[in-house]
C-alpha positions in Angstrom: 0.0 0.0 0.0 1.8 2.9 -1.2 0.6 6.3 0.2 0.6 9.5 -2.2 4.0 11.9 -1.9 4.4 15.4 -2.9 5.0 16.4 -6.2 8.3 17.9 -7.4 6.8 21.5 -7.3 5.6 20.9 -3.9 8.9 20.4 -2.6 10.7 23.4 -4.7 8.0 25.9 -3.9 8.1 25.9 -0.4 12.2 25.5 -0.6 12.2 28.2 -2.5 10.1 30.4 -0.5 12.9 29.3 2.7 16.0 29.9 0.3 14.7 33.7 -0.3 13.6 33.8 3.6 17.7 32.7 4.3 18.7 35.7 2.2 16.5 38.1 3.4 17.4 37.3 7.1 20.6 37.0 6.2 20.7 40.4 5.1 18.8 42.2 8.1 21.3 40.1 10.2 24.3 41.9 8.4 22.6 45.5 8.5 21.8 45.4 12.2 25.4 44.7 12.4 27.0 47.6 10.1 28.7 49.3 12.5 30.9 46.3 12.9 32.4 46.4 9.3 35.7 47.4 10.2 36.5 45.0 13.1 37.6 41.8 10.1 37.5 39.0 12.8 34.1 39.9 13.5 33.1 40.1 10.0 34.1 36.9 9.2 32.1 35.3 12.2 28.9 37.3 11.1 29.9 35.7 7.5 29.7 32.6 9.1 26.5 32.8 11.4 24.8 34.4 7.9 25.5 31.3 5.7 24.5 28.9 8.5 21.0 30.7 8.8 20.5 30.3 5.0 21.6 26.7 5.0 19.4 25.9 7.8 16.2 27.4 6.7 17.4 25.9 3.6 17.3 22.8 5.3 13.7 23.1 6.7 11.3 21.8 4.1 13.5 18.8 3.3 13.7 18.2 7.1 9.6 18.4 7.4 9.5 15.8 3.9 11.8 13.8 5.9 10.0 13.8 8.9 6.5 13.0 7.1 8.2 9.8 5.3 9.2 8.7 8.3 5.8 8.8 9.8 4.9 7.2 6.6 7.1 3.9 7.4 6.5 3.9 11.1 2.7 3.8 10.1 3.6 1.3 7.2 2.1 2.9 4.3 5.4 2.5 2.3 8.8 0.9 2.8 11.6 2.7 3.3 12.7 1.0 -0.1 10.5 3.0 -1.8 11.4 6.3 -0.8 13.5 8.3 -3.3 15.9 10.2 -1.2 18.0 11.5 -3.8 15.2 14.5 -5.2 16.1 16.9 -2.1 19.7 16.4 -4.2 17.4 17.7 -7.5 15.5 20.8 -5.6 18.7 21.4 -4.0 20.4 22.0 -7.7 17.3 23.8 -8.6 17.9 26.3 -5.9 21.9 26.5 -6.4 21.0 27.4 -9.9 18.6 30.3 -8.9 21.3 31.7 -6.7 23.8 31.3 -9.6 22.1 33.9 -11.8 22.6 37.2 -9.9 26.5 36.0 -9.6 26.3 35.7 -13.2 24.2 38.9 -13.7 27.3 40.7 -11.8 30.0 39.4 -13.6 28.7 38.7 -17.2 25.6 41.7 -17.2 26.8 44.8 -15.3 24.6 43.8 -11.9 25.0 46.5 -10.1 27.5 45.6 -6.8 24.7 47.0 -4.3 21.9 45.2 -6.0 24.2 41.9 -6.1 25.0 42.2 -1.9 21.2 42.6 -1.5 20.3 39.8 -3.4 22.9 37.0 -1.9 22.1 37.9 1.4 23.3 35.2 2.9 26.6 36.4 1.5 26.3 39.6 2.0 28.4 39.8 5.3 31.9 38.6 3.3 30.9 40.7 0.9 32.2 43.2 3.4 35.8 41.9 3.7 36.4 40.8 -0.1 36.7 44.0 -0.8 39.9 46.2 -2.7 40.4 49.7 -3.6 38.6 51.3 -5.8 41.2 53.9 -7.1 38.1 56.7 -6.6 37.9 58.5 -3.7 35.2 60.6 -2.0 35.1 63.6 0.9 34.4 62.1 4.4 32.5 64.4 6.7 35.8 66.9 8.0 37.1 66.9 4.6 39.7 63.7 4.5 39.8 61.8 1.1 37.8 58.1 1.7 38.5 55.6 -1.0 35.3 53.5 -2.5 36.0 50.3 -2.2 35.0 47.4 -4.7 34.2 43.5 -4.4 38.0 41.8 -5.5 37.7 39.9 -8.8 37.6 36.5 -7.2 34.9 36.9 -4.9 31.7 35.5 -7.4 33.3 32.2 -7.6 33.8 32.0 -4.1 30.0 33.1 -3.6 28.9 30.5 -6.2 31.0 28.3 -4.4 29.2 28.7 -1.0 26.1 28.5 -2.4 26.9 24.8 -3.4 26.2 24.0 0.0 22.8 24.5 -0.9 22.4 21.2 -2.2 24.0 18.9 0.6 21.8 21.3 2.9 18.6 19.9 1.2 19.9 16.6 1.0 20.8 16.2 4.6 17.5 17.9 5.9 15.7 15.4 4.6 18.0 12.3 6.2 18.0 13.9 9.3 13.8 14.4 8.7 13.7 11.0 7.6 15.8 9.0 10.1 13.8 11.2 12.9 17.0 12.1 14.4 16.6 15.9 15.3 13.4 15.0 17.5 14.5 12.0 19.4 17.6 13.5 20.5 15.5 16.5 22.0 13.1 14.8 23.8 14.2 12.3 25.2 17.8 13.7 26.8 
């Protein structure tokens, strides 16, 4: 007896909807902390903290997919045989690729640098210490010269390359949903 599963838009829609939630969090996290942007060790903690809420909400609707399959074998409406764990793998390459194109919008369509920060929020803190001289300077507020400073050439990649992590997130969301692990460990320490 083999109970009904979501489709494959009913798992990207609502991992979508968590992926943009991880960014925009991300973000607010990162502008409550501006007045931090000089202090580099801190910045790269916030950096760190920022990804981890984005791969975590990431993580979420896997984790609940996971959860309901494994309510789904305990129950024995299907075996765990018959579960295809690999399609958190597919939404998770699905939502790698969305957050490919404003990376590729900055470096192959003249994105704008602000617009691409607000965008990949969840890397929007490193943003803030992958920077270089610009080679422009502006007037500061008593008259000294402030150089603008610019996201180094390198740092796309190494965006595109964090957001990889999207997919293993998705992935292991739903092992951890669907081997129950998360809640046991909880409630019963």
């Amino acid at each position: 007896m083999q109970s009904k599963r979501k489709t494959f838009m009913q798992l990207l829609l609502p991992a979508f909807g968590y992926m943009i939630m991880g960014n925009v969090l991300s973000t607010v996290m990162a502008f409550s902390l501006y007045a931090f942007i000089g202090n580099t060790i801190l910045m790269f903690f916030i950096s760190i903290f920022a990804i981890a809420i984005y791969l975590m909400l990431v993580a979420v609707p896997a984790y609940k997919d996971g959860l309901e399959e494994s309510v789904k074998i305990k129950s024995k409406r299907c075996k765990i045989e018959d579960i295809p764990t690999n399609r958190w793998l597919f939404v998770g390459v699905i939502l790698f690729g969305v957050m490919l194109i404003p990376s590729f919008g900055y470096l192959f369509f003249s994105l704008n640098e602000g617009v691409y920060r607000l965008i990949c929020g969840a890397i929007h803190p490193l943003s803030w210490i992958l920077v270089e001289g610009s080679g422009r300077f502006r007037e500061g507020l008593n008259g000294e010269q402030i150089e603008l400073m610019r996201l180094v050439k390198f740092a796309p990649y190494v965006f595109m390359g964090l957001y990889t992590l999207t997919i293993p997130a998705c992935h292991i969301g739903f092992m951890l949903g669907l081997k129950d692990k998360l809640s046991k460990g909880i409630m019963y320490k």
